[in-house]
N, C-alpha and C positions, 0 to 999 in steps of 0.2 A: 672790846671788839664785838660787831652783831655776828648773831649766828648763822651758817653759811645761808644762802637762800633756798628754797626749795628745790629752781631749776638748778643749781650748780650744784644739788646731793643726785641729782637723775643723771650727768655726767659721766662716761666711761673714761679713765685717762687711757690715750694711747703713745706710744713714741716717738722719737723725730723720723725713726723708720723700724716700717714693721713689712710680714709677710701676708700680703693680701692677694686675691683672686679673682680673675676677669673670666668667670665659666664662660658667656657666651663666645669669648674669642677665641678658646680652648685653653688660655692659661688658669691650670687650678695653683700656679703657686708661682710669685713672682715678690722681689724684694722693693719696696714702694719707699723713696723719701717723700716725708709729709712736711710739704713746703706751704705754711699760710701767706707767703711773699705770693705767689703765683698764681693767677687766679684760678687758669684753668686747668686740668690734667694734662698728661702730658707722654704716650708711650712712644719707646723706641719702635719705629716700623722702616723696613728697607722693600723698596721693589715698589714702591704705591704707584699704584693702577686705576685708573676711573674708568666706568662704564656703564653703559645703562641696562635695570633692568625692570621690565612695566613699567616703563614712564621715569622710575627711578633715577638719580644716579648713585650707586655705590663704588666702594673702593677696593680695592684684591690690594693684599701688602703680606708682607712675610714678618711674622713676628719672633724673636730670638730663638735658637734652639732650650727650651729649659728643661726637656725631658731625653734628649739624645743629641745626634748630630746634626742633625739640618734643620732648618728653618724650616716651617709649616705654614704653607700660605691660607692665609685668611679674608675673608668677605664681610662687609657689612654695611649697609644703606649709611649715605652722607648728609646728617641731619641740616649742616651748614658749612658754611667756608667763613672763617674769621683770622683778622690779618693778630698774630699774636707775638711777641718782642722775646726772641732767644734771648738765652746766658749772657750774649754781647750787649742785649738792646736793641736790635738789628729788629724791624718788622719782619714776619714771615707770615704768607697767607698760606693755612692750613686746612685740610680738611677736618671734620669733628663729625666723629660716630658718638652714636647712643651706648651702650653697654651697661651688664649686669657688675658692681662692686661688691665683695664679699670680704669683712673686716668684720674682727671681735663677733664669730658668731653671727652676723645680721648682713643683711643684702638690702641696695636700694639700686634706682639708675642712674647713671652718671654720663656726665657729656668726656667726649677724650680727644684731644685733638693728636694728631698721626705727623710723627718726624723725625728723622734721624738722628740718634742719640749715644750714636757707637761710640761715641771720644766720653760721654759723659760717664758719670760713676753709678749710675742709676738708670736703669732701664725705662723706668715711672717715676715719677711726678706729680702726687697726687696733689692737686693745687687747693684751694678754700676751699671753693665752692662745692667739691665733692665730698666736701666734711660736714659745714654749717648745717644745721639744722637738722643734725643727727645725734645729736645729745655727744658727740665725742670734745676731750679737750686735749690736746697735745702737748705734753711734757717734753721739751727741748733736752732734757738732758739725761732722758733714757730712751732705750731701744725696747721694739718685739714686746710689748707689755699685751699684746692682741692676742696672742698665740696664734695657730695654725689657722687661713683659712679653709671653713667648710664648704663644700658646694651646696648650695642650695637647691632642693630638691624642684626636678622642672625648668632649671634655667640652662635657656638653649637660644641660639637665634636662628632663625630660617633664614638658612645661605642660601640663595638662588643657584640652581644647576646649569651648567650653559647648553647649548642644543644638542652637543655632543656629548652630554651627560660628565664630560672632563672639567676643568676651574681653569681654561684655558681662551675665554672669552675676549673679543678682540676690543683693547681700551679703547673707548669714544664712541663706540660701537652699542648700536640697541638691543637684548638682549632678551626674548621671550620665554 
């Protein structure tokens, strides 16, 4: 048998699901299936809202309660709109933010597209492409090998304020 390669000894193995962190959306801790079937990520969000802000368009969505009882609504410019195939197979065109990902220790960016996920058993979805080319390999037949994530120091996103200084900004609406 050859000896492993170089690239597959720089490998971290991780689980079929671990606990990972999305700081700039404010979740520092959120339970992630790491699905290589899917390509793109994938969070639960309820209430999405579109609106413009500088030219932009971003999106206002409420992401689960993981720290209390309510939903905490959140912001973030809408990198693209991509039509993406639910659990059924069923095309859905989706919004897709940028975002900070935090797993095993290390932060990179990641693309996430935004959709209702409350029937599913996973909040996230972390699909391939948020994986590949991060030195991770994923072991199907164990959990949590990542440990806790950490926040990494400095990752924040510039939410836009609406003119009322509130997150009450009217959807479809241009927002300075």
């Amino acid at each position: 048998m050859a000896p492993p390669s170089k690239r597959a000894k720089e490998r971290t193995v991780i689980g079929w699901r671990e606990h990972i962190a999305l700081p700039d959306l404010g979740i520092d801790r959120i339970k992630a299936k790491i699905d290589t079937g899917a390509r793109t990520t994938a969070l639960h969000a309820e209430g999405i809202e579109e609106f413009r802000h500088k030219g932009h368009l971003w999106v206002r969505f409420l992401t689960p309660p993981y720290h209390g009882p309510e939903c905490e609504p959140v912001s973030a410019r809408v990198v693209d709109r991509r039509e993406i195939r639910n659990t059924s197979g069923i095309p859905q065109e989706r919004p897709i933010i940028h975002t900070t990902l935090v797993i095993d220790g290390r932060h990179w960016g990641i693309d996430v597209s935004l959709t209702d996920r409350r029937d599913m058993g996973f909040d996230l979805i972390l699909g391939r492409t948020a994986v590949r080319r991060h030195g991770l390999l994923v072991d199907p037949g164990r959990s949590f090998l990542a440990g806790e994530p950490e926040r990494p120091a400095g990752a924040h996103l510039d939410i836009p304020d609406t003119p009322t200084g509130t997150d009450q900004a009217t959807p479809g609406k241009e927002d300075s």
